[in-house]
N, C-alpha and C positions, 0 to 999 in steps of 0.2 A: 416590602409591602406584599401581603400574599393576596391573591385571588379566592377569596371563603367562599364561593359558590363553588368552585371546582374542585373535582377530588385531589384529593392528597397527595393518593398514589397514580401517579400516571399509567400503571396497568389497568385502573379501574375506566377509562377512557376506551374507546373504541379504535384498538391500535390491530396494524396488522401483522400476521407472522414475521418473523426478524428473518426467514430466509427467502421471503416472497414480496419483495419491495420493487417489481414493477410497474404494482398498483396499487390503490388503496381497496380492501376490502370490507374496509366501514362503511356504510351507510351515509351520505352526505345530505344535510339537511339545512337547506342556505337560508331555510330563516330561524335557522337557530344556532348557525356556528359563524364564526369569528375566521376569517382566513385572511392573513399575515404573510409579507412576504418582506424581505431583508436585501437587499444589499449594502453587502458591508465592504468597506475599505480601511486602510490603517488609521484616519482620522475620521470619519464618520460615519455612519448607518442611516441607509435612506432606508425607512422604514412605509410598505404601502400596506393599506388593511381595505376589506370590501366585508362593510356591514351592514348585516341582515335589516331592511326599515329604510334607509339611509341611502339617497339616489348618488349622492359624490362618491367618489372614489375620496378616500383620505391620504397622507403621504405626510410624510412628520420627517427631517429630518435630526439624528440626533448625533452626540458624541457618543463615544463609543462606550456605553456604559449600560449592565443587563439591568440595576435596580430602574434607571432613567424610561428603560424599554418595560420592565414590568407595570411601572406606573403609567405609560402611554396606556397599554392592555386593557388595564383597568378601566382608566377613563373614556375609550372607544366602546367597552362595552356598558357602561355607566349611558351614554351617549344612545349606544342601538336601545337598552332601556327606555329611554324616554321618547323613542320612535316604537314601544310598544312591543320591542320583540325581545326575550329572557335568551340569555346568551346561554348554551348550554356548553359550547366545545366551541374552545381556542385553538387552532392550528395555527403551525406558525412553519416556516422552510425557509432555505438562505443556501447557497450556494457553498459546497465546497471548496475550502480556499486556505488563507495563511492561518487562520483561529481555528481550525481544527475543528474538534467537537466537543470542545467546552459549554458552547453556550446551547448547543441541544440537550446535554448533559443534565445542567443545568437548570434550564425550564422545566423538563422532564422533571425533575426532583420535585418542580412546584407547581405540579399536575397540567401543565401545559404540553400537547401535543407538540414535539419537534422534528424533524425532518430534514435532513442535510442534502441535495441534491448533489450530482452528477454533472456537474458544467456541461460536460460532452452530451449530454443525453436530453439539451434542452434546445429545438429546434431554431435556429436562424433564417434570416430572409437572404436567399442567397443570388442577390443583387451587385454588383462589382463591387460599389461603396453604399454600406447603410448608417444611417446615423446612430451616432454611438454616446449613449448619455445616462447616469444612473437613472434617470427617470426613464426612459425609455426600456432601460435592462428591468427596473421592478415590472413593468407589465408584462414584459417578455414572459417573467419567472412567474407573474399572476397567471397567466394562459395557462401556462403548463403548468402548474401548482394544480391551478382548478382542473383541468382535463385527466391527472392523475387522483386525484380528491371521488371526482365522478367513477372511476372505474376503470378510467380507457388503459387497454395494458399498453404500455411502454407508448407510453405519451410521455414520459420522461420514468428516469429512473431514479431510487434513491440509494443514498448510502446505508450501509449499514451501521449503524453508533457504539463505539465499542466503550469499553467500562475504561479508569482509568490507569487501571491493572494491564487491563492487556495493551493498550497503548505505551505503558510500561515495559512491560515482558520484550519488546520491540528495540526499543534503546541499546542494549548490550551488542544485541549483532549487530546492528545500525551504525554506532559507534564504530567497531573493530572495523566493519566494510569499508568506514574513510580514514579511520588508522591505517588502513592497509595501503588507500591509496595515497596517504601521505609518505606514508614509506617508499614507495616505489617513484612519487615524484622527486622525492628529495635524491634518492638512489642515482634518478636518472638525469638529475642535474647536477650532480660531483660529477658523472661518467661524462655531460658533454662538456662540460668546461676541461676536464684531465685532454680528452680529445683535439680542443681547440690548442695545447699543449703538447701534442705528439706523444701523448703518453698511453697506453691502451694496456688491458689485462689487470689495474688495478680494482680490487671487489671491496666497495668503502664494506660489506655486511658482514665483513669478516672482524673477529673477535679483537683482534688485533692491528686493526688496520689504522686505526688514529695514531696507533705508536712506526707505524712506518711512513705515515705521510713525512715525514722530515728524510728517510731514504729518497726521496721519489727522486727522479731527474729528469727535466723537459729533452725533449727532441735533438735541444743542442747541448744538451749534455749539465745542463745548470740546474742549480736546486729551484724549486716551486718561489716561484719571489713572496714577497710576502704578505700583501692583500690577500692573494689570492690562496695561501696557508691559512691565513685568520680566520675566509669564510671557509674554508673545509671545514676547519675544528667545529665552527660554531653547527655548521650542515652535522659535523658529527654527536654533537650534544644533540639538534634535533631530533636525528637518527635514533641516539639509544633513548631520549624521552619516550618517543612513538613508541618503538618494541617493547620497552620495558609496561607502559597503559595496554598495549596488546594482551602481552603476556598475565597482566593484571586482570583482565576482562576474560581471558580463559581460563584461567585459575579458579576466578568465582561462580564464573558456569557451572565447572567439574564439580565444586563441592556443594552447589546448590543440588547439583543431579545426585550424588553421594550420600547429602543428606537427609534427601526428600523418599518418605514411606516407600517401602516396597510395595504396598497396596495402595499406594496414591492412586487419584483418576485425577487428568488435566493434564495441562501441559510437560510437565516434568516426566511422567509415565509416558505419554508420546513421541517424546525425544527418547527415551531408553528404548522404545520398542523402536522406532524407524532408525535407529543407530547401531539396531543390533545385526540390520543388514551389511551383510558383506561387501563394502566398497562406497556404504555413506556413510560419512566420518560425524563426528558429533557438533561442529561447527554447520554441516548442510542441513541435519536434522535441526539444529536449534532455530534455524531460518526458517524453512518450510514450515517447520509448528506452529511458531509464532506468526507468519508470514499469513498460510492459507488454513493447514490441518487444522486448526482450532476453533479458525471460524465455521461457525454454522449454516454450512453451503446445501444447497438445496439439492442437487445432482451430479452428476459425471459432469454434465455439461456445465455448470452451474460454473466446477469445478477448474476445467482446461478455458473458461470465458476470462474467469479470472487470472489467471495466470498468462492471458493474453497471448494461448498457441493453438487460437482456434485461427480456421484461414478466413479471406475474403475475398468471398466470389465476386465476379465481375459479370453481370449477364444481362445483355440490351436484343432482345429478338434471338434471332441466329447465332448470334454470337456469347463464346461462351471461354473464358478465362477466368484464372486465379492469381490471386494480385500477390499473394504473399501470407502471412502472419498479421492478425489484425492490429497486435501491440499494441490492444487499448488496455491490457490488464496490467498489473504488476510487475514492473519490470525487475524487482531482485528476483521475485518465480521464475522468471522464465529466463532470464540469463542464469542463475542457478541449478535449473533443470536443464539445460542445454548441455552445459560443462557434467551434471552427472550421468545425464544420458552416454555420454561416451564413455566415461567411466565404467557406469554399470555393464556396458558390454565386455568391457576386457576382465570386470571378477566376476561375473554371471555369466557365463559364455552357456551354460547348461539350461538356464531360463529357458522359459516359451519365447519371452519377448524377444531375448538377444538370437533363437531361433530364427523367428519369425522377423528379424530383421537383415537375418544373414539370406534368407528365402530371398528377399523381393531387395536385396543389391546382390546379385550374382553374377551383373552385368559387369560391372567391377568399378563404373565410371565414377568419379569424384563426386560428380555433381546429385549424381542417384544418392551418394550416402547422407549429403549433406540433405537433402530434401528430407529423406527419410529417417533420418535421426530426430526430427522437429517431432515427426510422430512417432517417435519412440521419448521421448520428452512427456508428449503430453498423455498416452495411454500408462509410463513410469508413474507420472502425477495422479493418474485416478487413480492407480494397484496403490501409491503409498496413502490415499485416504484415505479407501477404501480397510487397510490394514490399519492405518491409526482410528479410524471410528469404529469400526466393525470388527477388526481382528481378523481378518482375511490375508495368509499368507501370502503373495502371491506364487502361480504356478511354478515351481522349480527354481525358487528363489533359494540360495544358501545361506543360513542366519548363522551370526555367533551366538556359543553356548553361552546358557544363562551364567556359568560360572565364570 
């Protein structure tokens, strides 16, 4: 059932910038819009609405179903109709969670305003124990809904809604990142059992190593009994499944990047140019692009927030500390930009950056590099945006030749 008062296309709605979502910079007009708020869970959607005319708060709760919710929409603003007030704009927000963003997707499609919030970004009472109820959480999410709706900046935050393409584009390294750690658990659970056996130096990741498990010999000099043969072989099936989807999942990267125009713009063109730096490999570039480069980040800062390797201060009066790394952003960014910050210093030793880091650890202390690597992570992350959107080498960076 669609909404025919409302536009079609959800751009034609009073929506704001996609890289400035700390506030709403529409116009809020409470007797003529419709604001909606969700909480969902795997089996139901408590759905709360406050309509223009209409002194109750409403609350419906539903199964988990968009056409069940399109139809409530309808009938609430049917409803503020005949309290005399013409619904002009439907907002609607719901909480970041296991549903993704399908269902802002969605709405969106059928000119509905949607909104995905930032759990973290939605203030609490912070009381030792508060009562904790979905009907308590919709108002929660009502306050802050409305407080962002009006203006106020970072009265809460939202997400950014991504197409279903780039939520896509994501899968591939996603995938190989727990391929990978499935390989390394499986690795490191042949290695402790051989262990509990007196057996050490055997490397299940070798080519050959299933046709030598029947060589092996325990501690007291006896062959592997034979349960404990069975589950090798079978650990060894798992093994070569994983590498062999690995090696599958890299292969169709390469010929995706191989096949895709030399004058392409998007993703694919992003990953050839931040790959063509000396010491990121095309596995860290497929990450990062997909990851942050591609979204539509509003600044430097915008940039190292997300990637969660900005710090956090500590400061009450006098007193004045730094707690650490805020790690409210992205954690494949920033554990991915950690491991190539080190990197980049050993094949960029000529850089400004790998300069300007050799500068300020000259003291020599561990503890100095390790601090200062963080910010050499996070100025590495602005130079690579700033190169995949802008085209900005950075200073004394060595690229591979285009050939």
């Amino acid at each position: 059932m669609a909404l025919s008062a409302l536009p079609t296309n959800p751009m034609e709605s009073p929506m704001p910038q996609s890289n400035d979502l700390s506030r709403s910079v529409a116009t809020l007009n409470q007797d003529s819009t419709l604001v909606v708020v969700i909480e969902m869970s795997q089996s139901s959607w408590l759905v709360a609405g406050m309509l223009p005319g209409v002194e109750r708060h409403h609350l419906k709760k539903l199964a988990p179903d968009e056409d069940g919710l399109l139809r409530l929409l309808h009938r609430w603003r049917e409803e503020a109709a005949q309290a005399e007030r013409e619904i002009e704009r439907i907002v609607v927000a719901f909480e970041a969670g296991r549903d993704g963003f399908w269902l802002a997707r969605w709405l969106r499609s059928r000119g509905i305003e949607a909104y995905v919030m930032h759990p973290s970004s939605v203030a609490v009472s912070r009381e030792h124990r508060r009562a904790k109820t979905d009907r308590l959480d919709t108002e929660l999410l009502m306050r802050a809904f409305l407080g962002w709706l009006r203006g106020e900046k970072r009265h809460c935050s939202m997400a950014a809604i991504p197409t279903i393409e780039e939520e896509d584009a994501k899968r591939p390294n996603r995938e190989r990142e727990k391929l990978v750690c499935d390989r390394t658990r499986i690795v490191n659970r042949m290695k402790a059992a051989l262990a509990r056996l007196g057996i050490r130096g055997f490397n299940p990741t070798l080519r050959k190593a299933e046709e030598k498990l029947a060589a092996l010999r325990t501690a007291e000099g006896s062959p592997l009994p034979e349960n404990t043969q069975a589950e090798f072989r079978r650990d060894m099936a798992r093994l070569r499944l994983v590498r062999e989807q690995i090696k599958a999942i890299e292969q169709e990267r390469l010929r995706k990047l191989e096949t895709a125009s030399a004058v392409e713009k998007g993703p694919h063109a992003m990953v050839r140019l931040i790959s063509s730096v000396i010491g990121v490999g095309v596995e860290t570039a497929d990450m990062l692009v997909n990851e942050i480069l591609s979204r539509r980040l509003r600044d430097r800062k915008a940039v190292a927030r997300y990637a969660g390797l900005t710090g956090s201060p500590d400061e009450s009066g006098a007193r004045r500390r730094e707690r650490g790394l805020a790690r409210a952003g992205n954690a494949r960014v920033r554990r991915g930009m950690i491991q190539l910050a080190w990197r980049f210093l050993r094949f960029q030793k000529d850089s400004a950056l790998a300069q300007w880091f050799r500068k300020r650890t000259e003291d020599g202390r561990g503890g100095t590099r390790k601090t200062m690597i963080v910010a050499v992570a996070r100025r590495l992350l602005i130079a690579l945006w700033r190169m995949a959107t802008m085209g900005e080498i950075p200073q004394g960076v060595a690229v591979r030749s285009a050939g």
